[in-house]
N, C-alpha and C positions, 0 to 999 in steps of 0.2 A: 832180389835176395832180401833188403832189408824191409818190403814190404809180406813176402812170408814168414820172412822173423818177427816180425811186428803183431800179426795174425796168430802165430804161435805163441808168443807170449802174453798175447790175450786170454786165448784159451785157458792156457794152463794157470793164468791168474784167478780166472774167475771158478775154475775148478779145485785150484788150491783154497782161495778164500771161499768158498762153502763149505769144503771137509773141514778146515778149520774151524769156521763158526759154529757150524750145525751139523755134524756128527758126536757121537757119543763117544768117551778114552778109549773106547774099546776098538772102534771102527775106524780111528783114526793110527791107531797102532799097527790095525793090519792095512793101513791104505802106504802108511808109511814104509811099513815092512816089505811090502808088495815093491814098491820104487827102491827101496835097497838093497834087493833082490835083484834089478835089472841092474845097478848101481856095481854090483858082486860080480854080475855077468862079463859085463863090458869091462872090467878091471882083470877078470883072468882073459878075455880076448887082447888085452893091453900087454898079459906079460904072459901071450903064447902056453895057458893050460891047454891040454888035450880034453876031450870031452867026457871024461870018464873024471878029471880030475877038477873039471869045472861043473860036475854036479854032484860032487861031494864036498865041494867046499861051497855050493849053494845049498844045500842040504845040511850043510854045519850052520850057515847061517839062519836056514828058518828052523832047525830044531832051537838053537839058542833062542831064535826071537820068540817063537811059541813056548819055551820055558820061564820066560818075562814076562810075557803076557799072562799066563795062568799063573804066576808064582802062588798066588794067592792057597791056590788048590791042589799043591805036587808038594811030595815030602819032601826036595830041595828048595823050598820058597826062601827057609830064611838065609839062604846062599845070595840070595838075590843083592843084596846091597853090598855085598864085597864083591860080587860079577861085574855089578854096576861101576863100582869106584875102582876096579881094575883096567875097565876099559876105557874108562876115562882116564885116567893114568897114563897109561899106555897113548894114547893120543895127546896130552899133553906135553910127555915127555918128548913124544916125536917132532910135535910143532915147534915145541921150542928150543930145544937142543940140535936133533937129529936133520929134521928138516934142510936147517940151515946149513949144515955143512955138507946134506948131500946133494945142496941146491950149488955151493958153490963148485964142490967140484965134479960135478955132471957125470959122479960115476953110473955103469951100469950091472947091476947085482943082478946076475942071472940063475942064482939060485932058487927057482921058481917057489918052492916050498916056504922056504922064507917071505917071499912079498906076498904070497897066499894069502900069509894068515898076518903080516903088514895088514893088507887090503881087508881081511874079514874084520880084523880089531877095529881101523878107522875107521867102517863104515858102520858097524854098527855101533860104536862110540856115537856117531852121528845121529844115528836111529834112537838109542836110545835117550839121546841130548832133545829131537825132536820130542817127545814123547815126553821126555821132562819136562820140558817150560812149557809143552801144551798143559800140562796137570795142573802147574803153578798156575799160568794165565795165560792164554791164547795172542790176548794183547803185546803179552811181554815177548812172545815167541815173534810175533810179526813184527815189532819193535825192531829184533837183532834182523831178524832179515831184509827189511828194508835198509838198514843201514851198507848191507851190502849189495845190495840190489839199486840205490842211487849211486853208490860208489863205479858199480861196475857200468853203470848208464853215463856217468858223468866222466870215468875214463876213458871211455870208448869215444865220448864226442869230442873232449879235449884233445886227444890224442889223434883224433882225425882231422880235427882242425891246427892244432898248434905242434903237435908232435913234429921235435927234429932230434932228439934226444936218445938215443936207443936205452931201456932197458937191461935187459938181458938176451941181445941179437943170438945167440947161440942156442937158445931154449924157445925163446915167443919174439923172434924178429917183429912181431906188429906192436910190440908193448914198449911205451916210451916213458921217458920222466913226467914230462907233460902229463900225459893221461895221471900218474902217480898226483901230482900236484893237483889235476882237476876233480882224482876220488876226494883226497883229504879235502878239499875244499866243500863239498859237497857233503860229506859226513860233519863238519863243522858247520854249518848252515843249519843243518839237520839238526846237530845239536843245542845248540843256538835256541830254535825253537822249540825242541821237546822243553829245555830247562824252563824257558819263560811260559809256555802254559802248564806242565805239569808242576813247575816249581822245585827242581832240581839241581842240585849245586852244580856247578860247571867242570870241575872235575870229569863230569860223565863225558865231554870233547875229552876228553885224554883217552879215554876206555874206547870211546870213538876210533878215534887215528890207530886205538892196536886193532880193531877190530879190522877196519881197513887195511893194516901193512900185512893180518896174518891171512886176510881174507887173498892178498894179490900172490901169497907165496904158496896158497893152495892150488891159486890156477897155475903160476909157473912149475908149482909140483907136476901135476896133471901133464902141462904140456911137455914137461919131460918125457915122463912116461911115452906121450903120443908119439914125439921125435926119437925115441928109441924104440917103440915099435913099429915105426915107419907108415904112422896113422893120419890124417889132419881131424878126426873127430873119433869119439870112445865108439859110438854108431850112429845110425841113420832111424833114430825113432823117431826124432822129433825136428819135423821138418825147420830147415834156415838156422837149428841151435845144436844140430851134433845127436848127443845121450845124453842120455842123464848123469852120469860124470861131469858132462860139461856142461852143463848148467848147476850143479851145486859143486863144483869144484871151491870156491872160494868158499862153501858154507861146511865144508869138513872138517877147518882146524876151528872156526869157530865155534859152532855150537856146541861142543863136547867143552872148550875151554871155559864158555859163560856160564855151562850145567854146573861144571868143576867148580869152581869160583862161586857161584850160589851155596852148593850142597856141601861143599869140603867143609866148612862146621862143623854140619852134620853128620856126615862119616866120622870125624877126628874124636865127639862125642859118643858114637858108637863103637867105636871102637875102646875108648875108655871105662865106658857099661859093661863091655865083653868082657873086660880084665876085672 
């Protein structure tokens, strides 16, 4: 197993880091949108749509995404930045408020319609969070995702070797403190280094460790989700790693909150012009 997990995540590395580098905003929007798309999929097989209602809210999501991408050229383009700072909105307020309390107490909202469009907002908050810091800087983009991506590498081994600590047994039985204590260790390493050659005040370990605490409460989201649908992965696309759910599970509350945190300026300025 962890020798095809290892093969898969090679792949999908080296295919990530090319669209990244060397495709064009445009081609990277729809590669993106493409994987948020199966992202959409596997999230109404999570909270049991029927098939009539998980290709209309996959249909909601590529007209949205193809209204963002042409904004430029449709006579609702300049809707675009309030679309944009809505759904990021919406995803921040969830991670940092809502999340947590409905992490703590493990209810289950069977209201389908409601986590529909829960699940449409997050992920495309994410899509279009990708698609943001690819515009900024590509660097900056792989910057945040490596941060979670050592994090989650450095849990997982910690926690397989020193874990006796549970977690949250009731949600993700394999997730221990230990692992917690070997992310943060690992993103503070990480920043350690960025500061000393880039030259960045240390602060940025702070932004770090939130990155990491919001990064593990995405996967413990998820893995909610799975144990209430009576799942152990979102699907079977991608051999030894689940879906794609579960592999950017921890990068959903992120990347919408670091676009957030960039751009909210800029919104609060635009919205001042408006008046």
């Amino acid at each position: 197993m962890l020798k095809t997990r290892i093969i898969t995540a090679l792949v999908l590395m080296l295919g990530f880091l090319a669209a990244l580098f060397y495709t064009s905003g445009v081609a990277w929007a729809f590669i993106t949108l493409a994987a948020t798309l199966i992202g959409i999929w596997e999230w109404s097989k999570l909270i049991k749509l029927n098939q009539p209602q998980t290709i209309f809210t996959m249909a909601s999501a590529l007209s949205i995404g193809l209204m963002l991408i042409f904004a430029s050229n449709i006579p609702l383009g300049h809707y675009v930045d309030e679309l944009v700072l809505i759904l990021l909105s919406i995803s921040a307020v969830f991670w940092v408020v809502l999340a947590p309390i409905w992490l703590i107490s493990r209810k289950k909202i069977n209201h389908k319609f409601t986590m529909a469009i829960l699940g449409l907002s997050l992920l495309l908050a994410t899509w279009v969070a990708l698609n943001g810091l690819h515009n900024i800087n590509p660097w900056l983009l792989l910057g945040v995702l490596a941060t979670v991506w050592l994090a989650d590498i450095a849990a997982y081994f910690a926690g397989k070797q020193f874990g006796r600590h549970k977690l949250a047994p009731e949600i993700s039985p394999g997730k221990t403190w230990e692992g917690v204590a070997g992310a943060i260790l690992a993103a503070t390493l990480y920043g350690l280094l960025l500061c000393h050659y880039l030259h960045i005040s240390r602060w940025l370990i702070v932004g770090l460790w939130l990155i990491v605490i919001l990064s593990i409460m995405g996967d413990l989201f998820e893995s909610l989700l799975k144990r209430q649908a009576g799942v152990k992965d979102s699907s079977h696309l991608l051999p030894g790693h689940g879906g794609v759910l579960d592999r950017i599970d921890g990068l959903i509350p992120i990347l919408p909150l670091v676009l957030f945190y960039i751009y909210f300026p800029l919104f609060a300025n635009l919205q001042l012009h408006a008046r």
